[in-house]
C-alpha positions in Angstrom: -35.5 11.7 19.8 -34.5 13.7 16.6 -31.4 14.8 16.0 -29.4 18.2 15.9 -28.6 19.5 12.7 -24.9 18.8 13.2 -25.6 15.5 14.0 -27.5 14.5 10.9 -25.1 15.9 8.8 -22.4 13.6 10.5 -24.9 10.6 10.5 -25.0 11.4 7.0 -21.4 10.5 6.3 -21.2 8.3 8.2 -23.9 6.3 6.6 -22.2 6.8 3.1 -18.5 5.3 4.3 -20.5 2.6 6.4 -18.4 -0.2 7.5 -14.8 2.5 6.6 -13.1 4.4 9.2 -14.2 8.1 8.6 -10.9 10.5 10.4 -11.9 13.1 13.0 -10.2 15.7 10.4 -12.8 14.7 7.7 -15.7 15.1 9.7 -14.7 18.4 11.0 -13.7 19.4 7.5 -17.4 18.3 6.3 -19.3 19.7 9.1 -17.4 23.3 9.5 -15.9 23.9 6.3 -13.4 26.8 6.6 -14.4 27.5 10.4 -12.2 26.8 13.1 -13.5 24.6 16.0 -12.3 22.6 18.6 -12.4 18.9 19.4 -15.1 19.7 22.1 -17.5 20.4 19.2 -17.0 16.9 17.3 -17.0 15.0 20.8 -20.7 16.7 21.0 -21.6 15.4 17.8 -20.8 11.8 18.3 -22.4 12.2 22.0 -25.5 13.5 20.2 -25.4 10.2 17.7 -24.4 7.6 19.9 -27.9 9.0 22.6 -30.3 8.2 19.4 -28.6 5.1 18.0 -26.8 3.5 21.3 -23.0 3.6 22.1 -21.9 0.4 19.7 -23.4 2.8 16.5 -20.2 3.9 16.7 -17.2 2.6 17.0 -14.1 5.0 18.2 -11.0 3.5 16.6 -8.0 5.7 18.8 -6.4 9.6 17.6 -8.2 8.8 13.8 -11.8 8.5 13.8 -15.0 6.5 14.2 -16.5 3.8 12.1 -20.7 3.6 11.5 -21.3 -0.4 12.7 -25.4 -0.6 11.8 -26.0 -2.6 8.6 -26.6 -0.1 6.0 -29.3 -1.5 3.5 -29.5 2.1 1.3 -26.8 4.5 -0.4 -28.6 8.4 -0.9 -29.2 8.6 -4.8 -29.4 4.9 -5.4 -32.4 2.9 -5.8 -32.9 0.6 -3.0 -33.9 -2.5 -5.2 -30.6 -1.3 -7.6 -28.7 -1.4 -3.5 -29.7 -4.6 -2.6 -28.6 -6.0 -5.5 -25.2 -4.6 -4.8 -25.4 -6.1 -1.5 -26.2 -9.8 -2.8 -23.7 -9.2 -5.2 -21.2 -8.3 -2.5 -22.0 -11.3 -0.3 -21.4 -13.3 -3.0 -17.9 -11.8 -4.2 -16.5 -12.9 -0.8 -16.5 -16.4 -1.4 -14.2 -16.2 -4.1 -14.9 -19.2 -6.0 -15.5 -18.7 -9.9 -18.6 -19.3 -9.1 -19.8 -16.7 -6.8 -17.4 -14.3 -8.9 -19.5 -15.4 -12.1 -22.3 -14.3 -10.5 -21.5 -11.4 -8.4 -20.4 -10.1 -11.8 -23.8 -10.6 -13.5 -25.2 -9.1 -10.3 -23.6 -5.7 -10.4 -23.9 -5.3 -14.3 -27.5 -5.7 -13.4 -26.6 -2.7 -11.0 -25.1 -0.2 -13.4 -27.2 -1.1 -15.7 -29.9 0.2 -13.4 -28.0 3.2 -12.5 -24.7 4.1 -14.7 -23.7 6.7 -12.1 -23.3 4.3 -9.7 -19.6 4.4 -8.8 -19.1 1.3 -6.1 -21.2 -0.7 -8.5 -18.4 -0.3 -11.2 -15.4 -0.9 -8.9 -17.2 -4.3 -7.7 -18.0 -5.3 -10.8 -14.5 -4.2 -12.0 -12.9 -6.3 -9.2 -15.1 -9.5 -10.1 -14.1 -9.1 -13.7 -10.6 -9.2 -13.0 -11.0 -12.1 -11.0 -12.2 -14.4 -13.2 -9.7 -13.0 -15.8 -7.1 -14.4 -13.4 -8.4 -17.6 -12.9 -11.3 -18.7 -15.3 -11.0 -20.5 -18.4 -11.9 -18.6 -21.8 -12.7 -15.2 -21.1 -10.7 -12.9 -22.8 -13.2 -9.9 -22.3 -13.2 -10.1 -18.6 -9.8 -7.7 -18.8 -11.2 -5.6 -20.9 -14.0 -5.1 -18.6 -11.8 -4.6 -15.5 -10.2 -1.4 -17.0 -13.6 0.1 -18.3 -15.6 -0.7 -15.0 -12.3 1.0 -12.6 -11.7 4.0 -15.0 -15.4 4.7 -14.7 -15.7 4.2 -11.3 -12.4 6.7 -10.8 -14.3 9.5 -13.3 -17.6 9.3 -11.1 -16.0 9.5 -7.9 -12.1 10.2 -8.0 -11.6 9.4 -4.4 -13.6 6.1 -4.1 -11.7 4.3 -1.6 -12.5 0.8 -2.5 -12.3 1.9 -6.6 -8.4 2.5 -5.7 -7.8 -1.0 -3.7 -9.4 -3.1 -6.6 -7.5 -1.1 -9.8 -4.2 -1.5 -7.5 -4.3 -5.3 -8.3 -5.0 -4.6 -11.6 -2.1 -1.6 -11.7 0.6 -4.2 -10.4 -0.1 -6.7 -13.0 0.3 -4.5 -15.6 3.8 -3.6 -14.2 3.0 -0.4 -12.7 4.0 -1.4 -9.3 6.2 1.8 -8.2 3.6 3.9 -9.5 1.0 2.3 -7.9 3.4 2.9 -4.3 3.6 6.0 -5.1 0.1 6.7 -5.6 -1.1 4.8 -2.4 1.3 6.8 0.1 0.4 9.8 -1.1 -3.1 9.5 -1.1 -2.9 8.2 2.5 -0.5 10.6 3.2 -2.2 13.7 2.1 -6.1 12.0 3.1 -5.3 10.2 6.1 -5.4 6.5 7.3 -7.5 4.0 5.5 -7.7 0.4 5.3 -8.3 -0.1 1.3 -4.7 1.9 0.7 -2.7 -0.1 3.2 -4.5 -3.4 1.5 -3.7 -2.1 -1.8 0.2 -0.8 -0.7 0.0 -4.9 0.4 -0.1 -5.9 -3.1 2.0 -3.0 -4.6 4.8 -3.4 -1.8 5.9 -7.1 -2.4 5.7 -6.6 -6.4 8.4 -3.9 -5.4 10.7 -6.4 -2.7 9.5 -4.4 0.4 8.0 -7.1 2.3 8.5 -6.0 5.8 6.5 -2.8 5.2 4.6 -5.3 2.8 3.5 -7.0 6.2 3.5 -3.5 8.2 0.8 -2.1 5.6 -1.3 -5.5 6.2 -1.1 -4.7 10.0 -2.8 -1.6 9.8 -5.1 -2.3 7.3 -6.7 -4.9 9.6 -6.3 -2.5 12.2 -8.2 -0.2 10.7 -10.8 -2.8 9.5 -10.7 -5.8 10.7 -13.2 -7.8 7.8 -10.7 -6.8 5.0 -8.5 -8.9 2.7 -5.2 -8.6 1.5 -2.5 -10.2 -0.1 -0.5 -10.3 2.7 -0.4 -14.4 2.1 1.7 -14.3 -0.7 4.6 -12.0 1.1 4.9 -14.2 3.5 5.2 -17.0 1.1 8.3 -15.0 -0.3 9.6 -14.1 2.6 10.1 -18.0 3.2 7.5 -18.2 6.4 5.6 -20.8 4.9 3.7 -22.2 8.4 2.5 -18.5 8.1 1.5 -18.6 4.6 -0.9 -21.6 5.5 -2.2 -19.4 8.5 -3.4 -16.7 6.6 -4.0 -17.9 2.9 -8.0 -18.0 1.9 -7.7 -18.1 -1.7 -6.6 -21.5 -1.9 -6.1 -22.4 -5.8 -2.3 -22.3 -5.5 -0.7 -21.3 -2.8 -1.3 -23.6 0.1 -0.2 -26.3 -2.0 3.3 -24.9 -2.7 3.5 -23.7 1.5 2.8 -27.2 1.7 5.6 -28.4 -0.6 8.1 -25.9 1.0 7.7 -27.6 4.5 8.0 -31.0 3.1 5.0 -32.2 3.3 4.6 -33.4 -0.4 1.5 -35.7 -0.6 -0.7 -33.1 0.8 0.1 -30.7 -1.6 -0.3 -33.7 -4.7 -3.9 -34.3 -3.3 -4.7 -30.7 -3.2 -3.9 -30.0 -7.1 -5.1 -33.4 -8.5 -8.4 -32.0 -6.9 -8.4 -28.6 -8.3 -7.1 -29.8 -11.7 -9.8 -32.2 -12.1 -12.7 -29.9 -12.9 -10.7 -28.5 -16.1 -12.7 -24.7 -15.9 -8.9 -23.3 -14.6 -7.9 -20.2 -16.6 -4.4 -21.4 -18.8 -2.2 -19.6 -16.7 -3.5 -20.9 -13.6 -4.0 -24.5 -15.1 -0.1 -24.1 -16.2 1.3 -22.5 -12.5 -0.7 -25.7 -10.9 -0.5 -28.2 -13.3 3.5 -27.7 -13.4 4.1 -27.9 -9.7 1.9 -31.2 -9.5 4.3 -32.4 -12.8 7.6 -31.4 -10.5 6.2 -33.3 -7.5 5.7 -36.2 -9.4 9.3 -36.1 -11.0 7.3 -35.1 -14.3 10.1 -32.4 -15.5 10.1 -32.2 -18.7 6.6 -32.4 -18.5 6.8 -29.1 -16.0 8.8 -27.7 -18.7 6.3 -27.9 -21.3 3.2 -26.7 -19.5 4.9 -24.1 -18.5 6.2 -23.1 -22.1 2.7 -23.8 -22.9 1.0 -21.6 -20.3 1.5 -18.4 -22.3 1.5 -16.1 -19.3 0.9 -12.3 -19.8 0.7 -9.4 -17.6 1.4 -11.7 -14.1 4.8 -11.2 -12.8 4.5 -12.8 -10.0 3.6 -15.9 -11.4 6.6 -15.6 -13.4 8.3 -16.3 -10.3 6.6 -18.7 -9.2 7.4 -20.4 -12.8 10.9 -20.0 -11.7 10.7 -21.4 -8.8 9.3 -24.7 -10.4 11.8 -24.4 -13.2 14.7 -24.7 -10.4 13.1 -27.5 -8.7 13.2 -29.0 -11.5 16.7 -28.6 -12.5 16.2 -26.4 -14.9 18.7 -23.6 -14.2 19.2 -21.1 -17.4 15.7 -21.2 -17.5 15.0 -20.4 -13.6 17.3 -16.9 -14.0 15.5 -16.0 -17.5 12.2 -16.5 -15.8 13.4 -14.6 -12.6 14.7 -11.5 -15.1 11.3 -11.7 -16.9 9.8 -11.1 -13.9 12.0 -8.3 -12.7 11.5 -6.5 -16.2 7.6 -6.8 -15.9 7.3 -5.9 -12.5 8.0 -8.3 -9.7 11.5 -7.8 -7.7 12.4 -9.9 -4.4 15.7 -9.7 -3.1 14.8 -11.7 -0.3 13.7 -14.7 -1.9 16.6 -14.9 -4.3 19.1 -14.8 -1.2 17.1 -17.3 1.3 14.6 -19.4 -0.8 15.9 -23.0 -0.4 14.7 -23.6 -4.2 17.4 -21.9 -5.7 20.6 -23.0 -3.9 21.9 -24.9 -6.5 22.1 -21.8 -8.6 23.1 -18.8 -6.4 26.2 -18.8 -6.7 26.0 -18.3 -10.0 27.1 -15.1 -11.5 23.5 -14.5 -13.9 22.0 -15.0 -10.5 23.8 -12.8 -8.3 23.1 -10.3 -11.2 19.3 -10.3 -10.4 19.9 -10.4 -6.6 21.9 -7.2 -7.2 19.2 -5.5 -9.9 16.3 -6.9 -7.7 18.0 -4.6 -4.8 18.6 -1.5 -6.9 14.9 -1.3 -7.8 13.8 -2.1 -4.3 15.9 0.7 -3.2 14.8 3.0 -5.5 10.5 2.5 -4.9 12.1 2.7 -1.2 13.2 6.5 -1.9 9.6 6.9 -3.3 8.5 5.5 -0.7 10.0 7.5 1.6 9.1 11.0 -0.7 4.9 10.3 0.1 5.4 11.0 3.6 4.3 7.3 4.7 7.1 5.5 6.0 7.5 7.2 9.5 3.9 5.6 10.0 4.9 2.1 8.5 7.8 2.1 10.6 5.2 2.6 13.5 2.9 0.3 12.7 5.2 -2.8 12.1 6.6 -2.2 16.1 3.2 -1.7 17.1 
C-alpha cells in the first residue's frame, strides 16, 4: 500500500526525530507551511501512516504529539555503514563505564571522520569526551574535544535536540548554570515540550538550588521519553532523600556510596570504594571525591584533608560540595564554609542542603555559614525570576502535581 504525499512527508520526520516526541504544531508547521488547517487534516495523516506501518508505529503521547517507535537503522544524507557505526557507538555509550565510553568515543570519531557534516555524530562524540574527562585518568584533551565536538554540532544543526542536553552538562560545569536555565526554558518555551531540555534543565536546576522543579523537570522528561537519563539522582541526594538516591542512581562511581553513608549503613559504602579505588584508572578528581570519603569512614582525617588538597579540582562545583561535605564530617569546619563559598562562586548553590543536611550541624549556627545559607537563597531567587521570564514555570508547576 503506498502512501499519500502528506503522509510521506510526515513519515519523513518522523523517521529523522525517531525515538523523540515530534509536537502536533511541528508537524503541521512542516507539512502546511504558512496554510491554515485543522486538526482533522493531521488526524488523516497519522491514520494514513499508522494503515501502512500498524497502530504501535506510532505512539500518541496526549495534547503534544506522536513519537516514531520502529528501529531506525538509516539517517537521510548519511552513509549507512558511517549510521551503523553511530548506532554501535550509541549502544555502547549507555553502559557508562570508561570503557564503553573509550570506545563509543573512538567509534563516532570514526563517524565524523566519515562524514564531518554529521551533526549527532559530534554531540555523541562530544558527550563521550566529556565523560571520560570527568572520570578517567590522564586525559587532558578529552575537554578540549567536548567543546569542539558541541560547538560543531550547534553550527551544523542549531536546534539539535540532543547537541543541547549533552553541552548543558558541559555549560554547568563551567559555571554557566543560570544561563544554561535560561536558555533551556526558552527554547522549550518558544519550541515546545521535549525530553532532552527538561533532562538538561535537570542538571542546570539543582546547580541553581531549584530542586523541586529540579525533580518536576525529571518528571516530564521521562514522561516524554521514558528511555532517558538524567541527573535527577544527585538532587535527590541534596535534597536529603537518600533511600531515593539509591533508587534511581545508575552511575555508580560515587554516589551510592555516600546515600549509603547518609543512612548509616557504613560498611557497605567502605566495600563499595575499596572496590572502585582498586583499579587506580580514576580521573584525580574523582580518585580524590572517593578516596576522601573512604579516608573519613575510616577515621583517616587528616588523610581526607590531604587528598582533597591534593585533588586539584577545576571546573566541578558540585563536587566542591561534596568536598565540603567530607570536610565537615571530618571536623573540619573553616574549611567546610570556604569549600561551600567556592562552590557558590563557581556555580553550585543549595539552600536546602545547608539548612537540613545532617553533616553540617555542628556548623550552622555559625555566622560564615548562615552567610552562605542567605547568598545560596539570593541566587536561587534570582535564576527563579529567570526562570519565571522563559515562560516555563506554569508547566513545571503542572508537571510536579501531575
Amino acid at each position: 500500500m503506498s502512501l499519500p504525499p502528506k503522509a510521506f512527508d510526515a513519515l519523513l520526520v518522523f523517521v529523522e526525530n525517531a525515538g523523540r516526541l515530534v509536537r502536533r504544531d511541528h508537524l503541521i508547521e512542516s507539512l502546511w507551511p504558512e496554510t491554515f488547517v485543522t486538526d482533522a487534516n493531521l488526524t488523516n495523516v497519522i491514520v494514513a501512516i499508522r494503515k501502512v506501518l500498524g497502530r504501535d508505529a506510532l505512539q500518541t503521547v496526549s495534547r503534544f504529539g506522536y513519537r516514531f517507535t520502529i528501529p531506525v537503522i538509516g539517517e537521510p544524507g548519511i552513509n549507512p555503514t558511517t549510521y551503523a557505526t553511530f548506532l554501535r557507538a550509541k549502544e555502547l555509550a549507555e553502559f557508562k563505564s570508561l570503557d564503553s565510553m573509550r570506545r563509543a568515543r573512538d567509534l563516532f570519531s570514526v563517524c565524523v571522520a566519515a562524514d564531518p557534516t554529521f551533526a549527532s555524530g559530534w554531540a555523541w562524540l562530544g558527550r563521550c569526551a566529556r565523560f571520560l574527562d570527568k572520570f578517567e585518568h590522564k586525559t587532558p584533551t578529552n575537554l578540549d574535544l567536548a567543546q569542539a565536538a558541541f560547538q560543531r554540532a550547534l553550527a551544523i544543526d542549531p536546534d539539535l535536540a540532543c547537541a543541547h542536553h549533552f553541552y548543558t552538562q558541559l555549560q554547568v560545569d563551567l559555571g554557566q548554570s543560570h544561563d544554561a536555565v535560561v536558555r533551556l526554558g526558552e527554547r522549550i518555551a518558544q519550541r515546545g515540550e521535549e525530553p532532552e531540555s527538561y533532562a538538561g534543565l535537570v542538571h542546570a536546576l539543582r546547580h541553581c538550588g531549584l530542586l523541586s522543579e529540579s525533580v518536576a523537570a525529571h518528571d516530564r522528561a521521562i514522561a516524554l521519553d521514558p528511555t532517558i537519563v538524567t541527573s535527577v539522582d544527585h538532587t535527590h541526594f541534596v535534597r536529603c532523600d537518600y533511600e531515593r538516591t539509591l533508587q534511581s542512581t545508575r552511575t555508580r562511581y560515587y554516589l551510592d556510596a555516600v546515600a549509603w553513608t547518609a543512612l548509616g549503613v557504613r560498611e557497605r559504602a567502605v566495600t563499595l570504594l575499596k572496590a572502585r579505588l582498586a583499579p587506580g584508572d580514576l580521573s584525580p578528581w574523582m580518585a580524590g571525591l572517593m578516596g576522601s570519603l573512604l579516608a573519613v569512614l575510616e577515621g583517616r582525617c587528616g588523610e581526607a584533608a590531604a587528598i582533597m588538597q591534593g585533588a586539584d579540582v577545576h571546573q566541578e562545583p558540585e563536587t566542591l560540595f561534596y568536598f565540603a561535605r567530607h570536610y565537615a564530617m571530618a571536623g573540619y569546619q573553616a574549611e567546610a564554609i570556604q569549600l561551600i563559598e567556592r562552590a557558590r562562586h563557581e556555580g553550585f548553590t543549595v539552600s536546602y542542603a545547608l539548612v537540613n543536611d545532617h553533616v553540617f550541624d555542628e556548623i550552622r549556627s555559625s555566622s560564615d555559614f548562615q552567610r552562605e545559607i542567605d547568598e545560596s537563597r539570593s541566587v536561587e531567587q534570582e535564576t527563579r525570576r529567570a526562570l519565571d521570564a522563559t515562560g516555563l514555570p506554569a508547566r513545571m508547576t503542572r508537571y510536579a502535581t501531575l
